[in-house]
C-alpha positions as CSV (number, residue, x, y, z in Angstrom):
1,X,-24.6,-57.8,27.3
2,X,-21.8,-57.5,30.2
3,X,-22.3,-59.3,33.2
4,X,-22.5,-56.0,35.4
5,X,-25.2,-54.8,32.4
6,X,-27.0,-58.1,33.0
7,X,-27.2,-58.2,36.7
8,X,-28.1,-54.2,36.9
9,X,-31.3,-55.2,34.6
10,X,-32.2,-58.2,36.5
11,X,-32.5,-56.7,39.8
12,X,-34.3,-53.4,37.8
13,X,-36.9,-56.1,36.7
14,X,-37.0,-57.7,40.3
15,X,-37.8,-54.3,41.3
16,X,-41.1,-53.7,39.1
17,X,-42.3,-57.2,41.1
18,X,-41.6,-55.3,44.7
19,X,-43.4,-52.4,43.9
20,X,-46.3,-54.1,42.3
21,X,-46.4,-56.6,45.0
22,X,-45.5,-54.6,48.5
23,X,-47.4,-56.7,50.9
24,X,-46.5,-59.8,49.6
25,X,-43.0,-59.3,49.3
26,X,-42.4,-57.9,52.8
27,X,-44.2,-61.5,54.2
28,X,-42.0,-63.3,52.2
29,X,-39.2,-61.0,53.7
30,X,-40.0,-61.1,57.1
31,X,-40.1,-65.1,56.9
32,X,-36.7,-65.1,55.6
33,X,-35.5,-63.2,58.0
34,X,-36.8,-65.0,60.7
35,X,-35.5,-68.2,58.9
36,X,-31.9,-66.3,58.7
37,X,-31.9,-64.9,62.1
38,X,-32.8,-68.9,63.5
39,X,-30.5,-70.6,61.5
40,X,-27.6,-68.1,63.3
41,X,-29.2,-68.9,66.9
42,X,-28.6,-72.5,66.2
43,X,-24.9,-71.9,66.0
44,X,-25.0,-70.0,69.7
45,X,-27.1,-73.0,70.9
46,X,-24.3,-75.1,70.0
47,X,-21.6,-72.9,71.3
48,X,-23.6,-72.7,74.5
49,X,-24.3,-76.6,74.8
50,X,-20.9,-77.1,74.2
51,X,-19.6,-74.9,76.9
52,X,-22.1,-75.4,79.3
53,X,-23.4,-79.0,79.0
54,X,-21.1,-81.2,76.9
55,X,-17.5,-80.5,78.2
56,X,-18.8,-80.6,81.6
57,X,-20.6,-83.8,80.9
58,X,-17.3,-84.8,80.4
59,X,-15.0,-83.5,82.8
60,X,-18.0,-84.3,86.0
61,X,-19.5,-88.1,84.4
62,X,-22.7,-86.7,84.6
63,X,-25.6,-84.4,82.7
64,X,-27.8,-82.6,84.8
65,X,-31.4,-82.9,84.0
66,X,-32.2,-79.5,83.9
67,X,-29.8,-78.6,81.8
68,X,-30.4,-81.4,79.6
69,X,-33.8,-80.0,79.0
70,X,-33.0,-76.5,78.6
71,X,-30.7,-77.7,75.4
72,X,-33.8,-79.4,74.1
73,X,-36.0,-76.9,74.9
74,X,-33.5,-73.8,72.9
75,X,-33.2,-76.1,70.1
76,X,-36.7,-77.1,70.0
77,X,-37.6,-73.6,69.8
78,X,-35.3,-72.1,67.6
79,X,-36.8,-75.4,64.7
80,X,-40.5,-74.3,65.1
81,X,-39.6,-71.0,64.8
82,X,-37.2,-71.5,61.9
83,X,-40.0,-73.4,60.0
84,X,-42.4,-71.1,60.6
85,X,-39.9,-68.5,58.5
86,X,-39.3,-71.2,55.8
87,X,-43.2,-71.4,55.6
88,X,-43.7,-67.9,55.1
89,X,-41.4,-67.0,52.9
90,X,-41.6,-70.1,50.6
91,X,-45.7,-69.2,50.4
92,X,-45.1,-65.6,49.9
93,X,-42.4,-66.1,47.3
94,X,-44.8,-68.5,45.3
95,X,-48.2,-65.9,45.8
96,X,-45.4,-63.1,43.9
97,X,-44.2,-65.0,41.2
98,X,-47.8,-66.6,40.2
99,X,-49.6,-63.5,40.6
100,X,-46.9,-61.2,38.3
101,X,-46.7,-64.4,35.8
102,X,-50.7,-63.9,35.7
103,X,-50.7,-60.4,35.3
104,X,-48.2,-60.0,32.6
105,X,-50.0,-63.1,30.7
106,X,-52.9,-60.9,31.2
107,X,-51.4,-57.6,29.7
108,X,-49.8,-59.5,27.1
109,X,-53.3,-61.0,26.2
110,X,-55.1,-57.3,26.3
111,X,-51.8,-55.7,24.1
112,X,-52.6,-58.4,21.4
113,X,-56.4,-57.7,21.5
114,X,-55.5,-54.4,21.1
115,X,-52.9,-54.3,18.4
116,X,-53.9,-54.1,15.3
117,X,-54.5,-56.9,12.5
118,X,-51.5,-55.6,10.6
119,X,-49.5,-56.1,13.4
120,X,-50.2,-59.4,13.7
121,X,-49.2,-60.0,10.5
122,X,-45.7,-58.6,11.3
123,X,-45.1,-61.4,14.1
124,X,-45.3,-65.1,13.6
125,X,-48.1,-67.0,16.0
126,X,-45.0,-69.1,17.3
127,X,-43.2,-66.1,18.7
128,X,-46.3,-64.4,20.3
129,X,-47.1,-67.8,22.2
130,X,-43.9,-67.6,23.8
131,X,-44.0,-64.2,24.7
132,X,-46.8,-65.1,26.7
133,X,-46.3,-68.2,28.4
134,X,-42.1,-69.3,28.5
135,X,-40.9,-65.5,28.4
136,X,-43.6,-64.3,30.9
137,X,-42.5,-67.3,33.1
138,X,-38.9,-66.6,32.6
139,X,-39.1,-63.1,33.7
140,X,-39.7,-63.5,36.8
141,X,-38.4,-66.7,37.5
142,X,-35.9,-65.2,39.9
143,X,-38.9,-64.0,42.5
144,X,-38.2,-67.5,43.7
145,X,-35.2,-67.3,45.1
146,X,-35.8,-63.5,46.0
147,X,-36.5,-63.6,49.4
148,X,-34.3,-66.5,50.4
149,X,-31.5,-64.2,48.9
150,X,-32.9,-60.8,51.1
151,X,-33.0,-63.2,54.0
152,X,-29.9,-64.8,53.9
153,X,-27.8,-61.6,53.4
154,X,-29.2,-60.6,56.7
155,X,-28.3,-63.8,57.9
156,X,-24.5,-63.7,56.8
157,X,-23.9,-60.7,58.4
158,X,-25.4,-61.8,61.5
159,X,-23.2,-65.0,61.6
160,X,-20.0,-62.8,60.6
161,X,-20.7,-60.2,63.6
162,X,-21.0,-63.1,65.9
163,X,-18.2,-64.8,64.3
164,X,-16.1,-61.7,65.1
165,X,-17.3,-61.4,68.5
166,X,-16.9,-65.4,69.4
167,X,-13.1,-65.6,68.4
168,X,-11.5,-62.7,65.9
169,X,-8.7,-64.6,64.5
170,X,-10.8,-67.7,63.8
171,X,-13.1,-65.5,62.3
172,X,-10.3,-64.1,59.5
173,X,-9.2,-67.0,59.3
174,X,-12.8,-68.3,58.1
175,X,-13.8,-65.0,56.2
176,X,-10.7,-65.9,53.5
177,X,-13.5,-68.5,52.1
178,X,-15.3,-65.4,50.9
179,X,-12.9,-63.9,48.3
180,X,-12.6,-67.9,46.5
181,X,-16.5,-68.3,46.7
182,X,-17.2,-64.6,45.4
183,X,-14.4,-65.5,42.4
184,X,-16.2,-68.7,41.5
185,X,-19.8,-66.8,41.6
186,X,-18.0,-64.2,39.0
187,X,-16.3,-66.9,37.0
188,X,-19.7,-68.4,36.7
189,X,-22.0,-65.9,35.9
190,X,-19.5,-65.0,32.9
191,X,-19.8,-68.3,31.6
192,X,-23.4,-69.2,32.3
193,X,-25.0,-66.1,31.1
194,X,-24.6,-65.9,27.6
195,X,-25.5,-69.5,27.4
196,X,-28.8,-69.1,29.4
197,X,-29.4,-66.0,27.1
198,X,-29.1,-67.6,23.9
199,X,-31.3,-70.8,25.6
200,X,-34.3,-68.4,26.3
201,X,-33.9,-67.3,22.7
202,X,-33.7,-70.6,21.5
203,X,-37.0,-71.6,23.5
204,X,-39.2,-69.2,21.2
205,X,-37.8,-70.0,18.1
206,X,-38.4,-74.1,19.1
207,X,-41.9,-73.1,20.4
208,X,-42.5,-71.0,16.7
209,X,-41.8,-73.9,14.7
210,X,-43.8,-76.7,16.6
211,X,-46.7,-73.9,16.1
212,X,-46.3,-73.7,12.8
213,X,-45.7,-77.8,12.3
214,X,-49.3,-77.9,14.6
215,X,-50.9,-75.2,12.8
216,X,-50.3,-76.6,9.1
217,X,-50.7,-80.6,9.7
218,X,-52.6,-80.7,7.0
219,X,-50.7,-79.5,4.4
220,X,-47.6,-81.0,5.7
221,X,-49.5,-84.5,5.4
222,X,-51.5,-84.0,2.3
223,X,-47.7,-82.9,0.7
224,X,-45.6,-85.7,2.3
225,X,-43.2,-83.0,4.7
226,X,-43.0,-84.9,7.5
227,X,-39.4,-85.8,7.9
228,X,-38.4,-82.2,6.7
229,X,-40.7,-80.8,9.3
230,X,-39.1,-83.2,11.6
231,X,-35.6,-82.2,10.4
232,X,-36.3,-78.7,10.8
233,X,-38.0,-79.2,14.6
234,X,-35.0,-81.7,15.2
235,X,-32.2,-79.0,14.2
236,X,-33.5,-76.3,16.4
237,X,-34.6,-78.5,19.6
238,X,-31.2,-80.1,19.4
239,X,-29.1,-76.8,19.3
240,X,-31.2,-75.9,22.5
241,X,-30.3,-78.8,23.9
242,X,-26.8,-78.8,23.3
243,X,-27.0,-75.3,25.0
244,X,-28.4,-76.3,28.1
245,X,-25.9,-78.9,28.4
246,X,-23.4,-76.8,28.2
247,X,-25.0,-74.5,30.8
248,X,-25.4,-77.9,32.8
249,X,-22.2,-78.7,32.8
250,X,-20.7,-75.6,33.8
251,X,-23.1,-75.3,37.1
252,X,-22.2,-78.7,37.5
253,X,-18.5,-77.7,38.0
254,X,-20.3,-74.7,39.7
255,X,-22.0,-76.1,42.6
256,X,-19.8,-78.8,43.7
257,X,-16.9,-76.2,44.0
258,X,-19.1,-73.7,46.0
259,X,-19.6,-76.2,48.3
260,X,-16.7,-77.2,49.0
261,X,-15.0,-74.2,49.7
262,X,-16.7,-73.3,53.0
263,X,-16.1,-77.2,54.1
264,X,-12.2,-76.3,53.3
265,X,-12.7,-73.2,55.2
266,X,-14.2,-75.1,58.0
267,X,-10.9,-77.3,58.4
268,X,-8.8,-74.7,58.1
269,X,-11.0,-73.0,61.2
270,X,-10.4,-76.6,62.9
271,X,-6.4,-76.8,62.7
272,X,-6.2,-73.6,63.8
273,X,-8.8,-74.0,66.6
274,X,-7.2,-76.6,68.1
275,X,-3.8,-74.9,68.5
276,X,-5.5,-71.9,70.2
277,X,-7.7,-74.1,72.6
278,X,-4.2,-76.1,73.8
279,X,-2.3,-72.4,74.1
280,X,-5.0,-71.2,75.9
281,X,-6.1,-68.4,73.9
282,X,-10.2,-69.7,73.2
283,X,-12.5,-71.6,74.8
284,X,-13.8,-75.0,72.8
285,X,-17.5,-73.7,72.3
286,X,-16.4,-71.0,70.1
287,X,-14.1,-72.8,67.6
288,X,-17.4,-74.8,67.5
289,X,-19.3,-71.8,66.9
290,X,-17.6,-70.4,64.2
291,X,-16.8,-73.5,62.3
292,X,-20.6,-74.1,62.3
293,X,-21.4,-70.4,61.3
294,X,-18.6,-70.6,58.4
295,X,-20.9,-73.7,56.9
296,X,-23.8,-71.5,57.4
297,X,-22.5,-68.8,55.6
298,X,-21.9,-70.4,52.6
299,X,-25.9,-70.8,52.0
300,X,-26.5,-67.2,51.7
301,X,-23.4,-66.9,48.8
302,X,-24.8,-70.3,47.0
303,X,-28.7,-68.5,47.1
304,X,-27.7,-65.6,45.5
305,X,-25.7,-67.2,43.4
306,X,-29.2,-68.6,42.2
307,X,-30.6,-65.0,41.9
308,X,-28.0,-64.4,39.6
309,X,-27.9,-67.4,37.9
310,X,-31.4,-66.7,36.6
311,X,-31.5,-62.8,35.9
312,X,-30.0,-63.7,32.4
313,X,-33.0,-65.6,31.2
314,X,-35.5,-63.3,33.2
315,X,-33.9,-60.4,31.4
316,X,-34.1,-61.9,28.2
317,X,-38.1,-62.6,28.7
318,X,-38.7,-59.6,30.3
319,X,-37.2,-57.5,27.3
320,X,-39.4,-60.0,24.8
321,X,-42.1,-59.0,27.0
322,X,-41.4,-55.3,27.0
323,X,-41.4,-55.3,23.5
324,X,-44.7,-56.5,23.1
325,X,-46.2,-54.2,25.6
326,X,-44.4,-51.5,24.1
327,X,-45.5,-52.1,20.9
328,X,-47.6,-49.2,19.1
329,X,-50.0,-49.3,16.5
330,X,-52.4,-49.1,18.3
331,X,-56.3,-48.1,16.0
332,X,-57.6,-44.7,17.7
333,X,-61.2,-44.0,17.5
334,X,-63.7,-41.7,17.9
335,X,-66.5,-41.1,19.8
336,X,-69.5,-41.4,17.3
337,X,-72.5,-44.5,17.1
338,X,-73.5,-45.6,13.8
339,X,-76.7,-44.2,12.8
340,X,-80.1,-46.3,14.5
341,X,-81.7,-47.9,11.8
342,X,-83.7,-51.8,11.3
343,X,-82.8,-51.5,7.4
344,X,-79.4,-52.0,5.8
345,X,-76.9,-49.9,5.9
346,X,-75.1,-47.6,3.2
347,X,-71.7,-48.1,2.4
348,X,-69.8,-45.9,0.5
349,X,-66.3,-46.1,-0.3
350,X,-64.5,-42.5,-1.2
351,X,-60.9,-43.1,-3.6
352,X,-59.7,-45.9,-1.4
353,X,-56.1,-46.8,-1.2
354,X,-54.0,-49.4,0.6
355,X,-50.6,-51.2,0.5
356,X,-48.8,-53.8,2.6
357,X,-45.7,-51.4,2.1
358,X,-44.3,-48.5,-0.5
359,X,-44.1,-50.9,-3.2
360,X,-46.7,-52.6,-3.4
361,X,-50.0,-51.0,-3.8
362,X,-52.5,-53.6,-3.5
363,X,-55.9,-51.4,-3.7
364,X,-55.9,-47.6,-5.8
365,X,-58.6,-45.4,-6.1
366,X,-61.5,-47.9,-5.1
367,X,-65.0,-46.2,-5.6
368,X,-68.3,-47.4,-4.9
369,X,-71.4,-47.2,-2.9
370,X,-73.3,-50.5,-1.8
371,X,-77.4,-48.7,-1.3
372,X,-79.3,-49.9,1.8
373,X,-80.3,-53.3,1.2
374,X,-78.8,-53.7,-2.5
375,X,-76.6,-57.0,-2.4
376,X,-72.8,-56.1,-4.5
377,X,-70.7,-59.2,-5.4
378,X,-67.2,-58.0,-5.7
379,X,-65.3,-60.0,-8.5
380,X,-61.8,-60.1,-9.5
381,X,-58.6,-62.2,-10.3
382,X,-56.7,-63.6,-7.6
383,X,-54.1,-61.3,-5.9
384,X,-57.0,-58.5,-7.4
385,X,-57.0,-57.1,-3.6
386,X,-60.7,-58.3,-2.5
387,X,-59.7,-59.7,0.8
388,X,-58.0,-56.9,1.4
389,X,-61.2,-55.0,0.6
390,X,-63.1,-56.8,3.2
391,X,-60.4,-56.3,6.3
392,X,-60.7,-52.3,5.1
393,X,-64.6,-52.2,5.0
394,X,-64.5,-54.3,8.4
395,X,-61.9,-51.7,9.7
396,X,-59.4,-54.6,10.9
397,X,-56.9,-52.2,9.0
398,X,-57.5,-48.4,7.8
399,X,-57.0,-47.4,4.1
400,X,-53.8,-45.6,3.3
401,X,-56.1,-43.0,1.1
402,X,-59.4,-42.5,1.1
403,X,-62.9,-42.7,3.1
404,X,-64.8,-45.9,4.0
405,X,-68.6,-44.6,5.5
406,X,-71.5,-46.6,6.9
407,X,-74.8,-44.3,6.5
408,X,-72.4,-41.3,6.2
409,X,-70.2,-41.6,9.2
410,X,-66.4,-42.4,8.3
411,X,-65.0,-45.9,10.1
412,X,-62.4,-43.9,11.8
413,X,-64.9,-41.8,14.0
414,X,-66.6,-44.7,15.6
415,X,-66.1,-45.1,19.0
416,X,-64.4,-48.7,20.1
417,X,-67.5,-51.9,19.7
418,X,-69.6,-49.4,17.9
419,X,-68.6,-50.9,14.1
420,X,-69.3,-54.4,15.0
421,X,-73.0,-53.7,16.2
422,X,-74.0,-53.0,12.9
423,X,-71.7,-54.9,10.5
424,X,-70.6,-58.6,10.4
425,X,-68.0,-60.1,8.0
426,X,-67.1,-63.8,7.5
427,X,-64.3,-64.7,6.3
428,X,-62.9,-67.0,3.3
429,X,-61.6,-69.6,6.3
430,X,-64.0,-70.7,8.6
431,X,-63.0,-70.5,12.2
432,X,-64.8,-72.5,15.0
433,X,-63.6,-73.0,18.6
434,X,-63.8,-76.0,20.2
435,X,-67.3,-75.5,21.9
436,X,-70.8,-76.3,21.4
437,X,-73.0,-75.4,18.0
438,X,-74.7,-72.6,20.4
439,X,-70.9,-70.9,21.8
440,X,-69.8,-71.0,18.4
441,X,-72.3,-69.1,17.1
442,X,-73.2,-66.8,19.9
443,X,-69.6,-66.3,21.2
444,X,-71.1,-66.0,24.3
445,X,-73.8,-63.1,23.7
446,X,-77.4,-63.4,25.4
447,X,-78.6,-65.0,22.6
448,X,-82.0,-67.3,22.5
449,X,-82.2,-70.2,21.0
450,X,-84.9,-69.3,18.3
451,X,-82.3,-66.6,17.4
452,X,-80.1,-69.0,17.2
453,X,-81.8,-71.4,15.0
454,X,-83.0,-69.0,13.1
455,X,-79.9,-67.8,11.9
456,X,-79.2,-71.2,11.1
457,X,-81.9,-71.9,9.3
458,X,-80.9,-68.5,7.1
459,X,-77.1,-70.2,6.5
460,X,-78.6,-73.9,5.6
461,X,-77.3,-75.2,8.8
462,X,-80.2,-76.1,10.9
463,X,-80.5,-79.6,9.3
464,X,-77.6,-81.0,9.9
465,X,-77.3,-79.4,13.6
466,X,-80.9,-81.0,14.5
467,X,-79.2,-84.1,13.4
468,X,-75.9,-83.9,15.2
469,X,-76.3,-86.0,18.7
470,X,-76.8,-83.4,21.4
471,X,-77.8,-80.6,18.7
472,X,-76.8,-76.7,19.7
473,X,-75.0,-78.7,22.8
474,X,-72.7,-80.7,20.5
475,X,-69.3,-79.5,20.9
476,X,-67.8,-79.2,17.5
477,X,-64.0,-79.9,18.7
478,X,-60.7,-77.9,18.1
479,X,-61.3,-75.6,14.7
480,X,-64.6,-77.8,14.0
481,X,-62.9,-80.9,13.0
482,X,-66.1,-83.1,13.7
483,X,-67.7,-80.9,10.3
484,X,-66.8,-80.5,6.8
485,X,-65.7,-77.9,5.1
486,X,-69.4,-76.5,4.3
487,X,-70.9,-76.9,7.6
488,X,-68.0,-75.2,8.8
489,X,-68.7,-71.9,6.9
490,X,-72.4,-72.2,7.7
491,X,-72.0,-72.1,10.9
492,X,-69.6,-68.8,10.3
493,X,-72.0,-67.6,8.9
494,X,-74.7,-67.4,11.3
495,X,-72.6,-66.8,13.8
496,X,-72.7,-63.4,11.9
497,X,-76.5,-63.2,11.2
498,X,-77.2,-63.7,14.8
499,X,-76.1,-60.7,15.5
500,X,-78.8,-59.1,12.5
501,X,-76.4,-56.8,10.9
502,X,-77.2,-54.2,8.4
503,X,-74.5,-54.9,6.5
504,X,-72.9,-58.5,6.2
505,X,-69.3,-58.7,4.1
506,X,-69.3,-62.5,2.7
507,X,-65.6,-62.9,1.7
508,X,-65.6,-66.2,-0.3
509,X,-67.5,-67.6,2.2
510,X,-69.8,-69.9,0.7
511,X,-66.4,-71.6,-1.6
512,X,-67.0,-74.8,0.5
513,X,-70.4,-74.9,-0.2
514,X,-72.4,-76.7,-3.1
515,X,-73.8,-74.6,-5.6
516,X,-77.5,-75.4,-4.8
517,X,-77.0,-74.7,-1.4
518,X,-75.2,-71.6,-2.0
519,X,-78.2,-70.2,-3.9
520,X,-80.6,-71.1,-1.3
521,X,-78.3,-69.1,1.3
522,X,-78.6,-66.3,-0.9
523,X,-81.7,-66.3,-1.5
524,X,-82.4,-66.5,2.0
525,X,-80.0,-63.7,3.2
526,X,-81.9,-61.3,0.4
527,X,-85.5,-62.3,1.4
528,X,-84.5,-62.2,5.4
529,X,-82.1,-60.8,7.8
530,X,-84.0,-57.6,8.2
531,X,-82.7,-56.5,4.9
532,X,-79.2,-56.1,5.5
533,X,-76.9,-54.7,2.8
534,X,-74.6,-57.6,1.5
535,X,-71.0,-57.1,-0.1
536,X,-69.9,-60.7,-1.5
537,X,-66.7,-61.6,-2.5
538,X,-67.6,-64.3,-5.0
539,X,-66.3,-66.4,-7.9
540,X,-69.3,-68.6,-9.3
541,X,-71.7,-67.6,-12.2
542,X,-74.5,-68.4,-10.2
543,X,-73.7,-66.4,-6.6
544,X,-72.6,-63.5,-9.1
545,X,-75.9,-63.9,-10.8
546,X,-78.0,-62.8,-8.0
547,X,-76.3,-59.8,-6.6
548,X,-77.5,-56.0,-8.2
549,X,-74.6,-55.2,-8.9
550,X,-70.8,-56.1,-9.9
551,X,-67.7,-54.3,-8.7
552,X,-64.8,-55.8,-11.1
553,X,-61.4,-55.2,-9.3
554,X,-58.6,-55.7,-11.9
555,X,-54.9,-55.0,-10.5
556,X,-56.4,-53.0,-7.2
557,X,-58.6,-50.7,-9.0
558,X,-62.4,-50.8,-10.2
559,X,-61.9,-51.6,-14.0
560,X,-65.7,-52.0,-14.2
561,X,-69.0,-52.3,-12.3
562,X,-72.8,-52.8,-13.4
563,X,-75.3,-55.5,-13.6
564,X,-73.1,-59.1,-14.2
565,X,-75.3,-59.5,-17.6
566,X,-74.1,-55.9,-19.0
567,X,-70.6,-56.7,-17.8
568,X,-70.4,-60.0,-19.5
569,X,-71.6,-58.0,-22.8
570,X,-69.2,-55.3,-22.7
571,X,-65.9,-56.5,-20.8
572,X,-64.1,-59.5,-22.1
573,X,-61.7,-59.6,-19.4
574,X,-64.5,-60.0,-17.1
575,X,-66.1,-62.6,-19.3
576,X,-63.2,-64.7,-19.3
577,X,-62.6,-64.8,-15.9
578,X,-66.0,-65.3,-14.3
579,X,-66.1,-68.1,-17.2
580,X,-63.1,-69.7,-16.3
581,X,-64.4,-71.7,-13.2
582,X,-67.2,-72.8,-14.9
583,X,-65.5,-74.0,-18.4
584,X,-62.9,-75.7,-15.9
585,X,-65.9,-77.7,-14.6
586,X,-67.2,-78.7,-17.6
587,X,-63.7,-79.9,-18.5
588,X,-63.2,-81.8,-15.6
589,X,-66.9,-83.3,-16.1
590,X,-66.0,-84.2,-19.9
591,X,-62.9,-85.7,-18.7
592,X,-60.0,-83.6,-20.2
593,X,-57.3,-83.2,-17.1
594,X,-56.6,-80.1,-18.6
């Protein structure tokens, strides 16, 4: 991007921040003019105490007393006032930028609750935690320095007209510091900004890895990838680092040049001062005042120079922003309830189809009904397309082909929330946030306790939680770390009873959990939960024992379904497969590794 491309953008993003935040901005404003408009009257209370006060001081011995306190009083006056302008617009600078930081971390949030699970998939965790905290911040990191930059313009012309009107030729003389201190601002944004660029770009891909390093400690551990984990963090932080310095090192030749060029200006104003006062041709109080209004004017250059030293990062965060906000996919719906009922629901599934893209096809022609309280264990090789069932019967993604109803009425015509009322899933992982036993499984619906324990008892979980030291008020930590694999799905899982579905999809979700216990859940989802439909995505003998029925899934279609003894009869495939796990036990038992 150009320099002229970047700064047109940057001040197009400052823009959406005015016009969200009017009232705000104009404080802020008003301050710095007030703080622009003082800092100009101090160079006329110089001039004036010059003239009027220290020459004559001078020339006569003496200060009169009155005037004496006049010169304290103007100065006096002009400080309160000028603070009260640096107050203002400091506070109302700070209120913008929090409040459009908050808002778009806000939108950002409500865009990724929105979008759809597929979407997700498309975009690493890494890079959507940045887009919402360093690129939100980064945006509209130059509201800072906004208002000190409106201000001080207004304050720079001011101290030029008055320069102009105090002595003209000084005043040339002083305004040739403008075209050096305009060529360095130039010189630097050319250099600076595609550094800053690439730095904001670098600050995602840095905060994308550390996720991911966070997210899978355990199997970089368990595998022994710490030092290439390390080596990969390590490669990435130190390019970013070696960009910033580079960025450092140019606004470190930046700054000290900017500043001295008004000082040299202010010499030059000096020499030729002096030869005018001994010809005649000014008066001593205004070589003062516009040496001391050529240092002033250099502020106003060096603060925008910080506006425009920041637009290239804001416009790189506020495009990586945009894109989120912008991004479609979005799941329409319709505008129908599920059918009231206290029974379990029907599910019926109409030549289902679904891939991840054109070439691969991970579920074809899927066809079957699950009857209203009838319990279906879905059963198939890995990479068979079962979890990809459960996100389609769920509605977390819509099938490419096909229908998917609940008692008759397609997925796609339920209005937003209405799906969840009446069906729960859990999932093969177990997910628990670091709250108590009670906010993990009510997520914070008006649940009571009985309910609660209740739906613990259902998933085999009330004994160990009555044991736990503060019970449902135990807090379980981040992703339940304080409970094993087992409890962890229990708790899932009444987190879904709790809310008494009619139908409940179980994907795998019971893997963690012994045998014996397993069937007991079973047996008490069957007997209880108001009859709910179940759909189980299972891989033991013993859970596929007790459903009705069996849907076999064999390369994304239904190569079979019936009662698990007739398929074992008939289909050897099947056979095999659901024998597998339990042969592999009995090897493992016996003592053959193999």
């Amino acid at each position: 991007m150009s320099d002229g491309a970047t700064t047109r953008e940057g001040f197009a993003v400052l823009w959406v921040a005015i016009k969200r935040e009017k009232g705000i901005f104009a404080l802020s404003t008003i301050g710095s003019l007030l703080f622009g408009a003082l800092t100009v009257a101090d160079a006329w209370v110089l001039g004036w105490a010059t003239d009027h006060v220290v020459l004559p001081a001078f020339s006569d011995g003496e200060v009169g007393s009155g005037l004496l306190l006049a010169v304290v009083a103007l100065f006096l006056g002009v400080a309160i006032l000028r603070a009260v302008g640096i107050v203002a617009r400091r506070l109302g600078a700070g209120i913008m930028q929090y409040r459009m930081q908050a808002h778009y971390r806000r939108a950002v949030t409500r865009q990724y609750l929105r979008l759809p699970i597929e979407w997700h998939q498309r975009h690493p965790t890494g890079e959507l935690l940045s887009n919402a905290n360093s690129d939100v911040e980064a945006a509209w990191g130059p509201i800072a320095p906004l208002p000190m930059a409106v201000g001080t313009v207004a304050m720079m012309v001011i101290a030029v007209v008055q320069m102009l009107f105090a002595d003209l030729v000084l005043a040339v003389v002083g305004l040739l510091v403008f075209p050096a201190v305009i060529t360095a601002n130039v010189l630097y944004q050319r250099k600076a900004s595609p550094l800053m660029t690439r730095a904001q770009q670098l600050r995602g891909e840095v905060s994308e890895i550390a996720h991911e390093s966070f997210d899978g400690a355990m199997v970089v551990k368990t595998l022994g990838r710490e030092s290439e984990e390390t080596r990969r963090f390590a490669a990435k932080s130190i390019e970013l680092r070696d960009v910033n310095i580079r960025a450092g090192r140019i606004r470190a030749a930046f700054d000290p040049a900017l500043a001295a060029l008004p000082s040299l200006g202010v010499l030059l104003v000096l020499a030729v001062g002096v030869v005018r006062v001994l010809n005649g041709q000014t008066e001593a109080g205004d070589v003062v005042t516009v040496a001391y209004l050529l240092t002033i004017v250099s502020f106003p250059i060096r603060s925008i120079g910080w506006l425009l030293g920041e637009f290239p990062r804001s416009v790189v965060g506020y495009r990586r922003v945009s894109s989120v906000l912008a991004a479609t996919g979005e799941m329409p719906y319709g505008a129908r309830s599920l059918p009231a009922g206290t029974g379990g629901a029907r599910l019926e599934l109409q030549h289902v189809g679904y891939s991840y893209d054109p070439d691969q096809t991970v579920l074809d022609d899927v066809t079957f009904v699950v009857e209203p309280g009838r319990t279906v264990a879905v059963v198939g090789a890995t990479a068979s397309g079962k979890s990809t069932l459960t996100t389609l019967l769920t509605r977390l993604v819509d099938p490419d082909r096909g229908r998917i109803l609940v008692d008759g009425v397609d997925l796609r015509e339920l209005a937003h929330g209405s799906l969840a009322e009446g069906v729960s899933v859990v999932a093969q992982t177990a997910f628990l946030f670091d709250d108590t036993v009670r906010g993990n499984v009510t997520l914070g619906a008006d649940v009571s306790d009985a309910e609660v324990w209740e739906a613990l008892r259902i998933a085999q979980a009330d004994g160990f939680v009555a044991a736990l030291p503060l019970g449902l008020d135990t807090r379980l930590g981040e992703r339940g770390t304080s409970l094993s694999g087992g409890q962890r799905q229990r708790i899932s899982l009444a987190r879904a009873l709790v809310r008494h579905p009619r139908l409940l999809v179980l994907d795998d979700a019971t893997s963690a959990v012994d045998p014996e216990v397993e069937a007991r859940i079973l047996g008490a989802l069957r007997s209880g939960s108001a009859g709910a439909s179940l759909v189980v995505v299972a891989y033991r003998k013993a859970t596929i024992g007790l459903a009705d029925e069996v849907v076999y899934l064999a390369d994304g279609t239904v190569a079979d379904r019936g009662p698990h003894a007739t398929l074992l009869a008939r289909n050897p495939a099947y056979a095999r497969l659901v024998n597998a796990y339990e042969q592999a036990r009995e090897a493992v038992e016996a003592g053959d590794p193999a």
